[in-house]
C-alpha positions as CSV (number, residue, x, y, z in Angstrom):
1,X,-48.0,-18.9,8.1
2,X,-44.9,-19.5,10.3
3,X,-44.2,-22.6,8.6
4,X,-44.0,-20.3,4.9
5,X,-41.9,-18.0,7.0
6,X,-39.3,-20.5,8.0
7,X,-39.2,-22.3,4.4
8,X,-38.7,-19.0,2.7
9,X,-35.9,-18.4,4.9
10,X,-33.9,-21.4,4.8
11,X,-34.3,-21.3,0.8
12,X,-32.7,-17.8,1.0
13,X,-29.9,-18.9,3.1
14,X,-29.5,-22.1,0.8
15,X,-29.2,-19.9,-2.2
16,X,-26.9,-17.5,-0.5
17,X,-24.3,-20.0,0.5
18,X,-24.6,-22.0,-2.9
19,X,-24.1,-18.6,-4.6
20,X,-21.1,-18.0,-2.2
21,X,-19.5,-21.3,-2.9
22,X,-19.9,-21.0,-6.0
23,X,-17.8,-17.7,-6.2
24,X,-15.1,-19.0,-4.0
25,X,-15.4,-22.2,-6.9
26,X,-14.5,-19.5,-9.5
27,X,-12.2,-17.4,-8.0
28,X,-10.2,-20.5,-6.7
29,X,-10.4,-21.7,-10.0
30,X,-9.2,-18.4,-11.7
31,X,-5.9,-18.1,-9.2
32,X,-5.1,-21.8,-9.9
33,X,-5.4,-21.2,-13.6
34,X,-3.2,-17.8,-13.0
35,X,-0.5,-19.5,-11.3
36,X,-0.5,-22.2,-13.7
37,X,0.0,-19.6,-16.7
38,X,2.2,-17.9,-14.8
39,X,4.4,-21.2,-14.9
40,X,4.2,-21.4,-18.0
41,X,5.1,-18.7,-19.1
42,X,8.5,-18.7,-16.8
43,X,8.9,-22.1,-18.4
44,X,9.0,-20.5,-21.9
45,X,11.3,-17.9,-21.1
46,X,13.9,-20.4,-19.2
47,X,14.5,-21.7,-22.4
48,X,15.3,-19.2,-24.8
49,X,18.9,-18.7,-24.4
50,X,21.2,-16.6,-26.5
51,X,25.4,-17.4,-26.3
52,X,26.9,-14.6,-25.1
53,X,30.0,-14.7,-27.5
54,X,31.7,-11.7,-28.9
55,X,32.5,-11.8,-32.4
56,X,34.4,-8.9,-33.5
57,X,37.9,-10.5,-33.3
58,X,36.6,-13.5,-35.3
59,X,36.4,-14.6,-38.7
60,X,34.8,-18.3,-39.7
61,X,35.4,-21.1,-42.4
62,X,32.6,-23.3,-43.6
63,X,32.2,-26.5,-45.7
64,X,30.8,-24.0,-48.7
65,X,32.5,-22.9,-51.2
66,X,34.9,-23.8,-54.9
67,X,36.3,-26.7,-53.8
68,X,40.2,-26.7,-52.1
69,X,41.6,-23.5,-51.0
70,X,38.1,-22.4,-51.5
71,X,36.2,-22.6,-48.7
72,X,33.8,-19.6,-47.6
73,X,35.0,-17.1,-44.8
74,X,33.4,-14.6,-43.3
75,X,34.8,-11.7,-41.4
76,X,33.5,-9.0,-39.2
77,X,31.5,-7.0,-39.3
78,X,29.5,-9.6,-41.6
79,X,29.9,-12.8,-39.1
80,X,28.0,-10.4,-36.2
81,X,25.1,-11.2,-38.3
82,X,25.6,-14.9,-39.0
83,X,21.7,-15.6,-37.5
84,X,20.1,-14.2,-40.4
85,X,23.0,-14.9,-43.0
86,X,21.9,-17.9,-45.4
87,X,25.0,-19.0,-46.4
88,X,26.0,-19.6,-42.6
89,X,22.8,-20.4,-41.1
90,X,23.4,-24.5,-41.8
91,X,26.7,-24.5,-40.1
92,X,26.9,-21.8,-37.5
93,X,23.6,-21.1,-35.8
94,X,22.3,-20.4,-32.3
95,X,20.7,-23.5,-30.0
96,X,18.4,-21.5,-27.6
97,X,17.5,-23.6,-25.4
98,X,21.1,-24.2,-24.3
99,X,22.7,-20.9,-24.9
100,X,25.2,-21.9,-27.0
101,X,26.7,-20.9,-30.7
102,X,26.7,-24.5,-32.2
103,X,29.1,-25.6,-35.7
104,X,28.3,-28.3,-38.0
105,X,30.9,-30.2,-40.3
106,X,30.8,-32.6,-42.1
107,X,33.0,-33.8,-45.3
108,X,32.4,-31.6,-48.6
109,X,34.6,-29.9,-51.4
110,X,35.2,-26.9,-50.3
111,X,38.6,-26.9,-48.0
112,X,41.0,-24.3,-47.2
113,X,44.4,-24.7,-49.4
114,X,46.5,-26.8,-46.7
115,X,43.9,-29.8,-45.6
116,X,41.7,-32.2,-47.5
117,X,39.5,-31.6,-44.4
118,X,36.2,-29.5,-44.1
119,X,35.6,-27.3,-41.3
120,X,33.4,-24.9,-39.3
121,X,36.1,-22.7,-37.3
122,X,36.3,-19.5,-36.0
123,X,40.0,-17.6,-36.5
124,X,41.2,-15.2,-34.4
125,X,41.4,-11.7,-36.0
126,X,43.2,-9.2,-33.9
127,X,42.4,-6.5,-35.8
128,X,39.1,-7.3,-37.4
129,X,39.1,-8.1,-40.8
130,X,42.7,-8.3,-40.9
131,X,44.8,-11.7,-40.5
132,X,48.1,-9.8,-41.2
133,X,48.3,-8.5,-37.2
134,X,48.6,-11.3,-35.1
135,X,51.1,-12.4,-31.5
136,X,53.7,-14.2,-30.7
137,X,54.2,-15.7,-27.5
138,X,56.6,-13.2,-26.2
139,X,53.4,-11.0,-26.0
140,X,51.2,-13.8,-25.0
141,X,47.7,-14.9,-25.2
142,X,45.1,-16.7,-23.3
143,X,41.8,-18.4,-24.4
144,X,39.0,-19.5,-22.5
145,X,35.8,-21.5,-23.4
146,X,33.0,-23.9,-22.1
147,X,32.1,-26.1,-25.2
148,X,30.5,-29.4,-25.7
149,X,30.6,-32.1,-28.3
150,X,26.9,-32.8,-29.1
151,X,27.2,-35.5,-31.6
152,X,29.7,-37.3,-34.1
153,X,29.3,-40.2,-36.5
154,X,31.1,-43.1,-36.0
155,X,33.6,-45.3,-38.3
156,X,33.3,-48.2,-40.2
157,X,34.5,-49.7,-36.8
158,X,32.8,-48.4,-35.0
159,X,34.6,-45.5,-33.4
160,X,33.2,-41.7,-33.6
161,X,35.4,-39.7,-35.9
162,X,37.9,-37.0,-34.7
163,X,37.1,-33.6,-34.0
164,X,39.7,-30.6,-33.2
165,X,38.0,-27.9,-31.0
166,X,40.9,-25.7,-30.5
167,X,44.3,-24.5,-31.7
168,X,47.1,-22.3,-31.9
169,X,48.3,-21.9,-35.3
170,X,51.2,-20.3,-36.7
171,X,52.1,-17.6,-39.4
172,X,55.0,-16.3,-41.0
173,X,55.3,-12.9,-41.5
174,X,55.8,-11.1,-44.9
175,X,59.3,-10.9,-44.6
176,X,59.9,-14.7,-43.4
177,X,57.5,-15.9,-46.2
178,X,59.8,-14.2,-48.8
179,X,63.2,-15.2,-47.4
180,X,61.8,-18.6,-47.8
181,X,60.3,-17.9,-50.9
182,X,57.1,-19.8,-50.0
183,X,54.0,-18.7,-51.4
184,X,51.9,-17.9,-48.6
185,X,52.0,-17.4,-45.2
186,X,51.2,-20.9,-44.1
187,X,53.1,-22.2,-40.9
188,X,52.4,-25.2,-38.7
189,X,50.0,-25.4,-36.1
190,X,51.9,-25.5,-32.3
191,X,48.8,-27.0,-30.7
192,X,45.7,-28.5,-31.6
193,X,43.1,-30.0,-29.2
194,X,41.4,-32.8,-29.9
195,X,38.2,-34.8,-29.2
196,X,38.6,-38.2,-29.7
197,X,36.4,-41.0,-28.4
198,X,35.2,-38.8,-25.4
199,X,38.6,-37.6,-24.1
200,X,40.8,-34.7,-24.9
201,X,44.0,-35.1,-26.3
202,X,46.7,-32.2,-27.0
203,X,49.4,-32.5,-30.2
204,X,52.1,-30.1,-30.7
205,X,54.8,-29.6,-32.3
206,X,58.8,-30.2,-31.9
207,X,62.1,-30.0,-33.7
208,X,63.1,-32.5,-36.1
209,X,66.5,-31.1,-35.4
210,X,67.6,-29.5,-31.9
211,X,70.2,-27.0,-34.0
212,X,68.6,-26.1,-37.0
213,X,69.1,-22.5,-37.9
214,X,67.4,-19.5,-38.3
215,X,66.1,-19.6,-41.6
216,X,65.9,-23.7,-42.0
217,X,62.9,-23.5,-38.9
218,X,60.7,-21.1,-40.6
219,X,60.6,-24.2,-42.9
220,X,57.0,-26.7,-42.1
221,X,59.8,-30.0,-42.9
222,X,61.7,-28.5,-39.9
223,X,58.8,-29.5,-37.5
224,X,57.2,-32.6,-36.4
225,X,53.8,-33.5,-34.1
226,X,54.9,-34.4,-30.5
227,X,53.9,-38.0,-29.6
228,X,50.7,-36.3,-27.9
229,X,48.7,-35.7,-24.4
230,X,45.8,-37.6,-23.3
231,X,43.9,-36.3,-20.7
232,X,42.3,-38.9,-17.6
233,X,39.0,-37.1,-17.5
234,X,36.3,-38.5,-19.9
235,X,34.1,-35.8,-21.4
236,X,31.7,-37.3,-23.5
237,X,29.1,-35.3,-24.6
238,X,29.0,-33.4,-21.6
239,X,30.1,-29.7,-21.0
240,X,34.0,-29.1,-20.3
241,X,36.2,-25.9,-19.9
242,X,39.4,-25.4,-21.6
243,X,42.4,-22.7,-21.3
244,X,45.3,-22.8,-23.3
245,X,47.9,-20.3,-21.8
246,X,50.4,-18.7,-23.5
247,X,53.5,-17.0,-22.2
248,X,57.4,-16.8,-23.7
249,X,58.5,-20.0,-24.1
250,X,55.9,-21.8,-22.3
251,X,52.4,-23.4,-23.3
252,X,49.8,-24.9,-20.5
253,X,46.5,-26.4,-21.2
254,X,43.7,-27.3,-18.8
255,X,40.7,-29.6,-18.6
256,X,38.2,-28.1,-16.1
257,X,40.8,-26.8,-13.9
258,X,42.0,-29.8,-13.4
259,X,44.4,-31.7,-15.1
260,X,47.5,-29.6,-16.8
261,X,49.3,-30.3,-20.2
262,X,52.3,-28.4,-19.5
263,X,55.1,-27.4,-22.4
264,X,57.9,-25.9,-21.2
265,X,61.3,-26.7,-23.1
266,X,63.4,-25.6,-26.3
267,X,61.2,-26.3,-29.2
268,X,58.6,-23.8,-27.3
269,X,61.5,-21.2,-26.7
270,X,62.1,-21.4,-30.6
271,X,58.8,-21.6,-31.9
272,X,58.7,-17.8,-30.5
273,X,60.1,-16.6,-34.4
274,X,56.3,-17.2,-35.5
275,X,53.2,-15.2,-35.3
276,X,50.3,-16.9,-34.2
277,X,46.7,-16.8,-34.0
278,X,43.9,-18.9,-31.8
279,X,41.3,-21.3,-33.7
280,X,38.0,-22.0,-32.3
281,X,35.5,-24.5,-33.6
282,X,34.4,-28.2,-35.3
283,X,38.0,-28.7,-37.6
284,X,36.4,-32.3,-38.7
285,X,38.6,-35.0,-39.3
286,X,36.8,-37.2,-41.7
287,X,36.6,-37.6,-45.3
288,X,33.8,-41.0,-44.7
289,X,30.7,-40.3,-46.3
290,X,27.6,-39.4,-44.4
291,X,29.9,-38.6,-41.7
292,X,29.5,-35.1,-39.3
293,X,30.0,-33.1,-36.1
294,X,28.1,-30.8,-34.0
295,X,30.3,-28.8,-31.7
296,X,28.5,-25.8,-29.4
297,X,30.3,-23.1,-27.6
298,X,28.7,-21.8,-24.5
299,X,31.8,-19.1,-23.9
300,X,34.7,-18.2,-25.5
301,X,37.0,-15.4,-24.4
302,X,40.4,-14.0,-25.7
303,X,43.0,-12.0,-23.4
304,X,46.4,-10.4,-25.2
């Protein structure tokens, strides 16, 4: 009877620590399969990532359109929606998981009336909607952005193609475009940034002639490009910042804080007579079929 006794309870206090380990199985299990979710799910959200641009002061140009001088633009308050808008959706897009606004190029038809090249830009728009108010450098600007070139196809030689990022392009006003009797309001662009082979290089412009007068420099044949900046750092397709300074009679650009392109002389003191007005984008410089550029903006930022 005593032996019953003592089998009965050893078989309870079997069950009761196989029952107990059992439950410390599951609810082990159940915290190592919450925490994993958990991670997950931080995961996930990490990358989704929106670009925190601001586009009411900017229009944009695309590769679309009825061939030269008839590329598409859109203006605000239409470009705010550019995620859902069809016609921009294959050339200005978001990439989420790096938080960037990317453009894509690449050689079609459809130009705007000066260049046989296609583009995906943004221009500035002071007033939006409007590209008749714009600033000379006697009132100064400043842009800032952190871009990256994320791919470009390469020549026959194989070197990648050209891309401009960034400029400053002039305007003439309504007044200067009829004293010249030109028929629009075309005027050269003082700088234009450049990404070429993984570096940066900087053009501008400068006086054919040191004393021409008031009326000959409104003139595009009065101007010339400067023999050109290269920048030391290599970029690649990594991440860079650039800020192109304005100020009467002076422009300076940077690479990452770093290195300075400083113009500070008399064809910058003259080139004050023209309005002006900052580009932002993937200006692609390549006519080669099956050619293209991807070019994504992860800030960009206007002071006046």
């Amino acid at each position: 009877m005593q032996n019953t006794r003592n089998g009965i309870l050893v078989f309870i206090v079997l069950l009761f620590l196989s029952v107990n380990a059992t439950s410390q199985k599951q609810k082990s299990s159940v915290s190592e399969s919450d925490v994993e979710l958990k991670k997950i799910k931080k995961k996930k959200k990490k990358k989704v990532r929106l670009p925190q641009i601001d586009l009411n002061n900017w229009k944009v140009t695309i590769p679309e359109g009825s061939g030269k001088g008839g590329a598409i633009s859109v203006a605000p308050p239409e470009i705010l929606n550019y995620a859902t808008n069809e016609v921009l959706k294959p050339y200005m897009y978001n990439d989420s998981t790096k938080g960037a606004l990317t453009f894509y190029a690449y050689p079609t038809s459809a130009t705007t009336a000066n260049t046989k090249y296609s583009r995906s830009e943004l221009r500035e728009q002071m007033v939006p909607g409007n590209d008749n108010v714009n600033w000379t450098f006697k009132q100064g600007g400043t842009l800032s952005a952190k871009l990256s070139v994320d791919e470009v196809s390469r020549d026959k030689n194989g070197k990648y193609h050209k891309v401009i990022i960034l400029q400053i392009h002039g305007r003439l006003t309504n007044n200067q475009k009829e004293l010249i009797k030109q028929k629009d309001n075309n005027a050269p662009p003082v700088l234009k940034i450049y990404w070429q082979n993984g570096k940066i290089r900087v053009k501008t412009k400068k006086l054919k002639y040191a004393d021409v007068n008031a009326i000959g420099i409104l003139h595009e044949e009065a101007w010339t490009d400067d023999e050109g900046f290269n920048f030391e750092e290599e970029v690649g397709f990594g991440k860079f910042q650039i800020e192109v300074k304005v100020t009467d009679g002076k422009m300076v650009v940077s690479l990452n804080k770093n290195e300075y392109a400083v113009y500070d002389d008399f064809n910058m003191k003259r080139w004050g007579v023209f309005e002006n007005y900052f580009k932002a984008g993937n200006y692609f410089q390549s006519r080669d079929e099956g050619s293209f550029a991807k070019v994504s903006f992860y800030e960009l930022e206007v002071k006046h």
